[in-house]
C-alpha positions as CSV (number, residue, x, y, z in Angstrom):
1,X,3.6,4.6,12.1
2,X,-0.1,6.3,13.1
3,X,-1.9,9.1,11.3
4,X,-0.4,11.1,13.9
5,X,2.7,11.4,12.7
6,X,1.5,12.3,9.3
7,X,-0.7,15.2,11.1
8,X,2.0,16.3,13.4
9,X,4.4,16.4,10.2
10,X,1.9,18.4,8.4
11,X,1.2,20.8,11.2
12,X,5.2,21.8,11.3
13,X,5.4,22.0,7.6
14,X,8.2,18.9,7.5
15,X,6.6,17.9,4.5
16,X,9.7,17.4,2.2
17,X,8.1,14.6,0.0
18,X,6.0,17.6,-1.7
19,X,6.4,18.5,-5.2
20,X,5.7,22.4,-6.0
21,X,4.8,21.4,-9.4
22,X,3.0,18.8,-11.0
23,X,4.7,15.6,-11.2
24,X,6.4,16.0,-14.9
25,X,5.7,12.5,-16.3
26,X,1.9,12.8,-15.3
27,X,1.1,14.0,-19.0
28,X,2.7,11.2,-20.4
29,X,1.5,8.7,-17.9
30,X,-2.4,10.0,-18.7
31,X,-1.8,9.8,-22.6
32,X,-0.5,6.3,-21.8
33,X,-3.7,5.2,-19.9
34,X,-6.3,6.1,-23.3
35,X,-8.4,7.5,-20.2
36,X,-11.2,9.8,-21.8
37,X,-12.1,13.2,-20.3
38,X,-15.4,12.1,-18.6
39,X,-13.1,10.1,-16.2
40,X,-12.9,9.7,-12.5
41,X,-9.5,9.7,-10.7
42,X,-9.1,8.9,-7.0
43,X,-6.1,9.9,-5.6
44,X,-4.9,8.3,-2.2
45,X,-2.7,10.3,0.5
46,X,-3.0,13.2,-1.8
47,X,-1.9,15.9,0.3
48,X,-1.9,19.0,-1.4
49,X,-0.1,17.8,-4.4
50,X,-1.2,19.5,-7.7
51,X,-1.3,16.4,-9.6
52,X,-4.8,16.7,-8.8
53,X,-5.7,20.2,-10.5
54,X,-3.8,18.7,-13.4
55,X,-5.9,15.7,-13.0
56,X,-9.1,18.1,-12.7
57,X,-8.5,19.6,-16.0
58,X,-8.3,16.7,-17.7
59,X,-11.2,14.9,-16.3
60,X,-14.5,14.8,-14.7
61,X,-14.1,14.2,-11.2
62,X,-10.6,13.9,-8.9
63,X,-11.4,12.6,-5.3
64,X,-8.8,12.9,-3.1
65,X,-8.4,11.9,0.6
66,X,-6.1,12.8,3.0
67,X,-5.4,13.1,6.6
68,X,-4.7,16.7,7.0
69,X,-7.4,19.2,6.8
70,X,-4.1,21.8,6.3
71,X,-3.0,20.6,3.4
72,X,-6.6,19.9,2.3
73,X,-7.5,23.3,2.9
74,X,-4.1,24.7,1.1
75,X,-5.2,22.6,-2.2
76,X,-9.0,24.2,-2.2
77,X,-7.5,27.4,-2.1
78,X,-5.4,26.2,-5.0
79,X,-8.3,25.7,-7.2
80,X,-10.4,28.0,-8.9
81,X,-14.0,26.2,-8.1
82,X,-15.7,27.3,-4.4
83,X,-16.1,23.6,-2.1
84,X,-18.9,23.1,0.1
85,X,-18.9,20.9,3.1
86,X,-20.1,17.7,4.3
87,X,-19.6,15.1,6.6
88,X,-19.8,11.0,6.4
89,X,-18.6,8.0,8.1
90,X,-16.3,10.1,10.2
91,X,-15.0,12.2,7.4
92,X,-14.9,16.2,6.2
93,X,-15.9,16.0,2.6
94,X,-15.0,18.8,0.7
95,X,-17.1,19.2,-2.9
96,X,-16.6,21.4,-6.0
97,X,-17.7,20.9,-9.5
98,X,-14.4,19.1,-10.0
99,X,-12.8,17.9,-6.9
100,X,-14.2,16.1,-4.1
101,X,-11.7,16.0,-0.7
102,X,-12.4,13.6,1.8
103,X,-10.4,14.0,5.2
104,X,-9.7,11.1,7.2
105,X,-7.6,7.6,6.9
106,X,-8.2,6.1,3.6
107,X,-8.3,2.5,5.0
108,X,-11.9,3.6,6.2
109,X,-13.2,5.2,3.1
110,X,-16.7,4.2,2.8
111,X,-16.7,2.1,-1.0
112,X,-20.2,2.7,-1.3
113,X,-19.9,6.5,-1.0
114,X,-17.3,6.4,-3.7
115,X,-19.0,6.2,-7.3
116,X,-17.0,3.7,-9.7
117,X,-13.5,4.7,-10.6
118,X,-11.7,4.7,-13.3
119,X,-8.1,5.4,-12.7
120,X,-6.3,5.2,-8.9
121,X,-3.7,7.0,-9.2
122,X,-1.7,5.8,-6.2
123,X,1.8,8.4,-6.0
124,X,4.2,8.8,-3.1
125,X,1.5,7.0,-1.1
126,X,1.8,3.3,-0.9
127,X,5.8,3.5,-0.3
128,X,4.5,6.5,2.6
129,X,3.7,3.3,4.5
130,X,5.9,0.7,6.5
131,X,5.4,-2.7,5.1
132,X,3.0,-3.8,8.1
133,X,0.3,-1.2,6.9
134,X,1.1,-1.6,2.8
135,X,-1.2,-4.9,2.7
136,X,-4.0,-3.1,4.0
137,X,-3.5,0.2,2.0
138,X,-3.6,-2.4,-1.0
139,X,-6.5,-4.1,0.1
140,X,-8.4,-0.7,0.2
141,X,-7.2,0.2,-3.6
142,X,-8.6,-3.1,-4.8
143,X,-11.9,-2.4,-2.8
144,X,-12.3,0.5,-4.5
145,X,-11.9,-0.9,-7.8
146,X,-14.2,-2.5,-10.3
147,X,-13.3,-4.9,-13.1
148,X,-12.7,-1.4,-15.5
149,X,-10.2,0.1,-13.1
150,X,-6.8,1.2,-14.0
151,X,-4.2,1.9,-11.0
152,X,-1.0,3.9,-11.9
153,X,1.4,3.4,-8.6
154,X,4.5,4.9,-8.1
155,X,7.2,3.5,-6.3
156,X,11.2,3.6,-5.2
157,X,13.8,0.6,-4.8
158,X,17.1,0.8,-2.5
159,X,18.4,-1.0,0.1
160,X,16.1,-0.9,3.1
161,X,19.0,-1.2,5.1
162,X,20.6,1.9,4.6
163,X,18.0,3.9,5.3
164,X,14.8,4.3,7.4
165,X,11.9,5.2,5.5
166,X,9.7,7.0,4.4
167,X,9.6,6.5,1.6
168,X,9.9,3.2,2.1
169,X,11.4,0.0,-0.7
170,X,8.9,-1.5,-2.4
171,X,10.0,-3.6,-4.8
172,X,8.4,-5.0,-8.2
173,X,7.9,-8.6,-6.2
174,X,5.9,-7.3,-3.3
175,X,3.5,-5.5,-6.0
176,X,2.7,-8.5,-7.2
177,X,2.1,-10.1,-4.0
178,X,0.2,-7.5,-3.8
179,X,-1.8,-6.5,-6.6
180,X,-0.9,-9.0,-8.9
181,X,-4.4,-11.4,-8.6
182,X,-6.1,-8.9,-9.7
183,X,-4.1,-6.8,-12.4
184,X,-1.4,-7.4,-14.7
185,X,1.8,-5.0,-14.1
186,X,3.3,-3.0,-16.5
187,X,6.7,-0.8,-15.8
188,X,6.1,2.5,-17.6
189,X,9.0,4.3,-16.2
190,X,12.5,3.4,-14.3
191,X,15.2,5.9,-13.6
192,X,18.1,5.7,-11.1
193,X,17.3,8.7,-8.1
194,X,20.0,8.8,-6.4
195,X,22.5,11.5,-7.2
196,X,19.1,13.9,-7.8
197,X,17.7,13.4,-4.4
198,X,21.1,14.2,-2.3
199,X,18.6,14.5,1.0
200,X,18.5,10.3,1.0
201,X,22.3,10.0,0.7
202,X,22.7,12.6,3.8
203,X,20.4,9.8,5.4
204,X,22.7,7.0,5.0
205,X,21.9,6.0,1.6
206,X,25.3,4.7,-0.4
207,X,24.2,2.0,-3.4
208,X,20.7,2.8,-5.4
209,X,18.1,4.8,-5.7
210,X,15.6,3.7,-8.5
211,X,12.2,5.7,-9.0
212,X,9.8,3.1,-11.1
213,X,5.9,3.3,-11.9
214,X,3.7,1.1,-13.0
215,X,0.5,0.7,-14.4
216,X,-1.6,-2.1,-13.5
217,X,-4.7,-3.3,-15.8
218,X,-7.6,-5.6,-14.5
219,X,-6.6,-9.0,-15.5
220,X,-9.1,-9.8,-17.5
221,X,-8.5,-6.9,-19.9
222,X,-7.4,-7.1,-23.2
């Protein structure tokens, strides 16, 4: 699965994974974390979701990064700040006072153009990805952490089987493989999906559906 696809989705608007509001448990997730207001929140395969205006009001900086300069652009419209551009290591960067979009694949985001962090807030984007690419899409969230960095990661469960992603399974074992030398995992929320999101069973899927996030601390954190 190649950018490509992603873009080509994004160009005919077969974007059904997008949420017209802000993802509900976000509130309760942030008063969770104990994140203060001068924070900075990277969001990964961010689309135009407005989790990150929330996250915009609530902090200092939100950088997002995203392979479609559409749904980029359809987010800065969104907001109520004016952007200027730039460009870097192959990317469109997009700044406001708040918000900082970089377009281009995240795997290639330049760590030492991206100031420390202290929440990634990783949702619908790691299970976005077949397993083949989900080690390196880890591998980038870790780079872009520092010892202080809390990630937040959404994720669903079902049998693989029954249906062709995305989303795509990813259970709690492979985000250990994962993550779990670095950070300690937490479940913060589990909820069965399946008789709310009826477009998966048309797909094929029969058994369970089971939304879960997590919240992942450095390991040596108290």
């Amino acid at each position: 699965m190649e950018l490509s696809y992603w873009q080509s989705r994004w160009q005919k608007g077969n974007i059904g994974w997008h949420m017209d509001t802000v993802y509900p448990l976000l509130p309760q997730i942030w008063n969770h974390l104990g994140i203060n207001s001068d924070a900075r929140v990277l969001v990964p395969l961010c689309g135009k979701s407005l989790d990150l205006l929330w996250l915009a009001d609530h902090c200092d900086t939100v950088t997002g990064v995203d392979i479609s300069q559409k749904a980029l652009q359809h987010l800065m419209q969104q907001h109520h700040e004016s952007f200027v551009k730039d460009t870097s290591h192959g990317f469109s960067i997009y700044r406001s006072d708040s918000l900082v979009l970089w377009e281009g694949d995240f795997t290639k985001l330049p760590p030492e153009q991206i100031p420390t962090q202290h929440l990634i807030y990783d949702k619908a984007s790691i299970i976005a990805l077949p397993a083949e690419k989900r080690e390196h899409h880890a591998e980038k969230v870790i780079e872009l952490s520092d010892p202080n960095t809390q990630i937040v990661i959404q994720t669903f469960e079902y049998n693989q089987s029954e249906m062709t992603g995305p989303p795509f399974s990813v259970d709690t074992q492979e985000l250990k493989r994962l993550f779990g030398h670095r950070f300690k995992l937490k479940c913060l929320h589990e909820q069965s999906k399946l008789k709310e999101l009826q477009k998966f069973m048309r797909r094929g899927l029969s058994s369970y559906l089971t939304e879960k996030v997590f919240h992942l601390k450095p390991s040596n954190s108290i």
